[in-house]
C-alpha positions as CSV (number, residue, x, y, z in Angstrom):
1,X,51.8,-7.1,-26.2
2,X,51.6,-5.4,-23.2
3,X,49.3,-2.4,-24.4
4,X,46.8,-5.3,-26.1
5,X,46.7,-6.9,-22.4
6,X,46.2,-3.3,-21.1
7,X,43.2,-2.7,-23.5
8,X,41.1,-6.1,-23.2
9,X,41.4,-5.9,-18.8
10,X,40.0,-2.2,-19.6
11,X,37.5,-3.2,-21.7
12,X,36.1,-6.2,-20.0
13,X,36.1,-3.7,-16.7
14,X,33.9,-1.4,-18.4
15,X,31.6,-4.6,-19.7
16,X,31.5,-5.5,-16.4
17,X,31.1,-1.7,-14.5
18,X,27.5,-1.7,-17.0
19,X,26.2,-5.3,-16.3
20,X,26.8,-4.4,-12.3
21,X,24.4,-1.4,-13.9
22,X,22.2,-2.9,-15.6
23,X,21.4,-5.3,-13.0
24,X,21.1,-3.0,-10.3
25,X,18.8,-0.6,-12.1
26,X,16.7,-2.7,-14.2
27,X,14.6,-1.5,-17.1
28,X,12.3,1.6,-16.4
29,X,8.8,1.3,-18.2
30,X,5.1,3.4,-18.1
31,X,1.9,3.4,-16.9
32,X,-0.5,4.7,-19.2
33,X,-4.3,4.3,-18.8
34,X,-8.1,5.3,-18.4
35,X,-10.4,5.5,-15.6
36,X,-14.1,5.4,-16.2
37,X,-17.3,5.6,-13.9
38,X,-19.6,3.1,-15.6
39,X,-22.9,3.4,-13.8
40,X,-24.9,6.2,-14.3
41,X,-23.5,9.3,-12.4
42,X,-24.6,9.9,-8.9
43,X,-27.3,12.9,-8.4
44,X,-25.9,15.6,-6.2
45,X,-27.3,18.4,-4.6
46,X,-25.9,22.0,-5.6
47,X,-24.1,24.0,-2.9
48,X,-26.0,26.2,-1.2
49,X,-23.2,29.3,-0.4
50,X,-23.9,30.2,3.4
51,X,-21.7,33.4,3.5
52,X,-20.3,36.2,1.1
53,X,-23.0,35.7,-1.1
54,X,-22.4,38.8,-2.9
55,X,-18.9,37.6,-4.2
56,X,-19.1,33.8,-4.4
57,X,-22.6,33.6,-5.5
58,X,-25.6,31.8,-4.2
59,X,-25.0,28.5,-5.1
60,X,-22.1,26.8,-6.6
61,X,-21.9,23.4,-8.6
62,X,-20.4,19.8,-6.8
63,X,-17.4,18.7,-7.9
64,X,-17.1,15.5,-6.2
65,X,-17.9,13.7,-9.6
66,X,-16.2,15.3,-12.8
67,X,-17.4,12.7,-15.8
68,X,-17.0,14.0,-19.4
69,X,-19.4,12.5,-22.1
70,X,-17.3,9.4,-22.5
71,X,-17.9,8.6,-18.5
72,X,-14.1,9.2,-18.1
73,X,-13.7,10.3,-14.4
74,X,-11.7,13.3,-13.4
75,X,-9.6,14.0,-10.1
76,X,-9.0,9.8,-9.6
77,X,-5.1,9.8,-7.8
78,X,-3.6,6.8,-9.0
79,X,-0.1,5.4,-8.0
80,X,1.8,2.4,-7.0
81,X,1.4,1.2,-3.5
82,X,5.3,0.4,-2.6
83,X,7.9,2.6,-4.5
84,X,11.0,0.5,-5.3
85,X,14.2,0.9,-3.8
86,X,15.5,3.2,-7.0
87,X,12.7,5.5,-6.2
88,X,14.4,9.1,-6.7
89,X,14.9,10.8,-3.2
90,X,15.3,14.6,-4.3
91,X,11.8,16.2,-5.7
92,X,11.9,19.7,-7.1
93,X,8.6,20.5,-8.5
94,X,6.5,23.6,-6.9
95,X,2.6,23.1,-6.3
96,X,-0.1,26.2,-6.0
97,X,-3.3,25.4,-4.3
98,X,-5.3,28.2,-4.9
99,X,-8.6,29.6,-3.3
100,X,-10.3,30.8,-6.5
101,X,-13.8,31.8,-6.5
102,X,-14.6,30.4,-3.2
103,X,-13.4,26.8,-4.3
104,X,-10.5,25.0,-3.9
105,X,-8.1,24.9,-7.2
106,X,-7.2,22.3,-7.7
107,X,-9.5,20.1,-5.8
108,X,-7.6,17.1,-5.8
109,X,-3.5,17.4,-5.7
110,X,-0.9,14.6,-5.4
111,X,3.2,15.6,-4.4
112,X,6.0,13.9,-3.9
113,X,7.5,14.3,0.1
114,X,9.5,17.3,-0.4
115,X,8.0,19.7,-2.9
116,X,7.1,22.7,-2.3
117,X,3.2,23.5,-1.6
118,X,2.2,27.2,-1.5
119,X,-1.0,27.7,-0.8
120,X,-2.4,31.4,-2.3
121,X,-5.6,33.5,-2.5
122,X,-7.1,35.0,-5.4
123,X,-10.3,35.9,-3.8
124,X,-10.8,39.4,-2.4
125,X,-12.2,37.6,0.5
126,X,-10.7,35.8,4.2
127,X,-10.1,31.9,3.2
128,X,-8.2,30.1,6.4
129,X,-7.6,26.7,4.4
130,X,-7.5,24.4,7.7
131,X,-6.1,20.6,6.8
132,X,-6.0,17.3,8.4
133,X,-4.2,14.2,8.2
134,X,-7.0,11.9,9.7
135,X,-8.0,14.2,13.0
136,X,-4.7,16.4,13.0
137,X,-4.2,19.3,12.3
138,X,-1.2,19.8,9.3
139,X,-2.0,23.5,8.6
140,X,-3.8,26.3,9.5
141,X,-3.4,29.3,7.8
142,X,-5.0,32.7,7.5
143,X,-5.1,34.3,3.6
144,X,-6.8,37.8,4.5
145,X,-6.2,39.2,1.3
146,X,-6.5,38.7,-2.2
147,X,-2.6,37.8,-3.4
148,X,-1.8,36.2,-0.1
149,X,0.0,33.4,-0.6
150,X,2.2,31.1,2.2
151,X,4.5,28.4,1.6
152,X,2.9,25.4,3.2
153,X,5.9,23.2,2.8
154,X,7.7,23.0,6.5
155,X,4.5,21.6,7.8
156,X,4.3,18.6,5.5
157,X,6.3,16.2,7.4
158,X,4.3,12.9,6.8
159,X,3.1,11.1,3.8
160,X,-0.3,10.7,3.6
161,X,-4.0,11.9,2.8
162,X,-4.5,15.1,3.9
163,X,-8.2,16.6,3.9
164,X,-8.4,20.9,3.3
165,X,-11.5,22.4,4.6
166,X,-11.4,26.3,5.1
167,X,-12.6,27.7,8.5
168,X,-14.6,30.6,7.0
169,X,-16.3,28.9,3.8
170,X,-17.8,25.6,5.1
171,X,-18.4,24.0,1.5
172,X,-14.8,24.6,0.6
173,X,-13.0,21.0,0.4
174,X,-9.7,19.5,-1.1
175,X,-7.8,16.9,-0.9
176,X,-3.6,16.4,-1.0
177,X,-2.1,13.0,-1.8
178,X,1.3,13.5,-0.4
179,X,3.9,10.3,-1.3
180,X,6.7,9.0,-0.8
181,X,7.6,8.3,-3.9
182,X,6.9,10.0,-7.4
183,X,5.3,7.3,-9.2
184,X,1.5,8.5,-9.2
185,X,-0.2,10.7,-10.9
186,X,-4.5,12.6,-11.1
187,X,-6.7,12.0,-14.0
188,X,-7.5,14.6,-16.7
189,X,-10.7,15.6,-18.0
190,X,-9.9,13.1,-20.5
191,X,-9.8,10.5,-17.6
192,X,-6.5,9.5,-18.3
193,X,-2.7,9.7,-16.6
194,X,0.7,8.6,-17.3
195,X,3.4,7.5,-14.7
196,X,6.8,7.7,-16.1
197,X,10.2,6.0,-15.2
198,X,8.6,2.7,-13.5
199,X,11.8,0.2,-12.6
200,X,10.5,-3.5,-13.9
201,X,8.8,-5.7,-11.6
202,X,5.5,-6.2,-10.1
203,X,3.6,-3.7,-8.3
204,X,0.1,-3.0,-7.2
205,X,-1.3,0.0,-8.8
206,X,-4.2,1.8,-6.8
207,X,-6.8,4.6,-7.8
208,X,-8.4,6.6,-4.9
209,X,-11.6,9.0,-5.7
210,X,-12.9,10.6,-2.8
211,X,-16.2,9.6,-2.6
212,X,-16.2,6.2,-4.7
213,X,-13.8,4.7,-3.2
214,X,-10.4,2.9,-4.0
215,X,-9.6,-0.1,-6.6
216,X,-6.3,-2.2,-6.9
217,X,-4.7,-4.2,-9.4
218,X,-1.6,-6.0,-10.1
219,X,0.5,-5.4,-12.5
220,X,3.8,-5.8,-14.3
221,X,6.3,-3.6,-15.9
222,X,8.4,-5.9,-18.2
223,X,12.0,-4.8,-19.0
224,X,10.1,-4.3,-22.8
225,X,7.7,-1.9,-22.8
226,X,5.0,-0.1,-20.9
227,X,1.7,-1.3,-19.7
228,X,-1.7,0.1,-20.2
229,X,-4.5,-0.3,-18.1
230,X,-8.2,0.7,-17.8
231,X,-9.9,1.1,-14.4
232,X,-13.5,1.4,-13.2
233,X,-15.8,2.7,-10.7
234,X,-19.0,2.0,-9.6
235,X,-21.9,3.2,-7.5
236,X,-21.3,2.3,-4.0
């Protein structure tokens, strides 16, 4: 009698150890989407190359609007605009921005606070990628030689939007969403992302491009599935 006692107190602890769980955690659901530019694409000039012509060429294509055939946009960060309290606190993933034929690769990069970010030369040229949060300087850094590479990561204290220009190539630009938080993610050439491991609830979901703007919308994981979403641009 005893040992039947013993076993029901046991198992109602464990029933209630995984609804103290279950309510703490919630449900974790996905993002999954599209973003599209639906007017017709903006005419930009080519890049006229002002220095080391003989390696980087004379002129080199913009890459502020990537649109495939389908108008699917390219290089659009989009992410939730507060994490929830759940939000894992211990990133581990390694980022490369590379200075690859006198461009920026990639041009548009998103992190979680934390990661690492090296930042490496495959040009056999100077780059000094220079970048800014707002009108600060974050890093400065001099890549003499093709193979240089320096890890950028003890100078990225701050979340935030930081702008990379480089000091010796004045068309050079990037951008690096740095979060909080690691529920975001940058559009393919397909126009699409995915953001994983959502906790249920209601959230405002955001997409930045760098020249059209940002859009926000609301949205709601339910403890049943994902959600999918398709967002647009327009001409200014």
């Amino acid at each position: 009698m005893h040992c039947l006692m013993s076993t029901k107190v046991f198992g109602a602890a464990l029933l209630a150890v995984f609804l103290i769980l279950l309510t703490t955690e919630g449900f974790a659901g996905a993002i999954t989407g599209e973003v599209k530019f639906v007017d017709d694409p903006p005419k930009l000039p080519t890049i006229r190359v002002s220095k080391d012509q003989d390696y980087c060429g004379e002129t080199l294509p913009d890459e502020t609007y990537l649109l495939n055939a389908q108008s699917a946009l390219r290089n659009v960060v989009v992410f939730i605009e507060s994490a929830p309290s759940q939000a894992p606190t211990e990133p581990q993933r390694e980022h490369i921005l590379s200075n690859t034929g006198c461009r920026y690769v990639p041009r548009i990069l998103a992190m979680h606070k934390g990661e690492k970010l090296k930042v490496r030369n495959n040009d056999p040229k100077l780059h000094i990628p220079h970048s800014y949060r707002e009108d600060r300087t974050v890093f400065n850094l001099s890549l003499p030689f093709k193979g240089t590479t320096i890890d950028a990561t003890p100078r990225i204290r701050q979340s935030g939007v930081l702008k990379v220009v480089c000091d010796t190539h004045a068309w050079m630009l990037a951008y690096i969403h740095v979060f909080d938080h690691p529920y975001f993610a940058v559009t393919d050439e397909h126009g699409t992302f995915f953001i994983p491991d959502i906790p249920a609830g209601t959230y405002v979901l955001k997409a930045w491009h760098e020249d059209a703007g940002t859009k926000s919308q609301e949205i709601t994981i339910a403890e049943s599935g994902d959600v999918r979403v398709v967002l647009e641009f327009f001409k200014k």
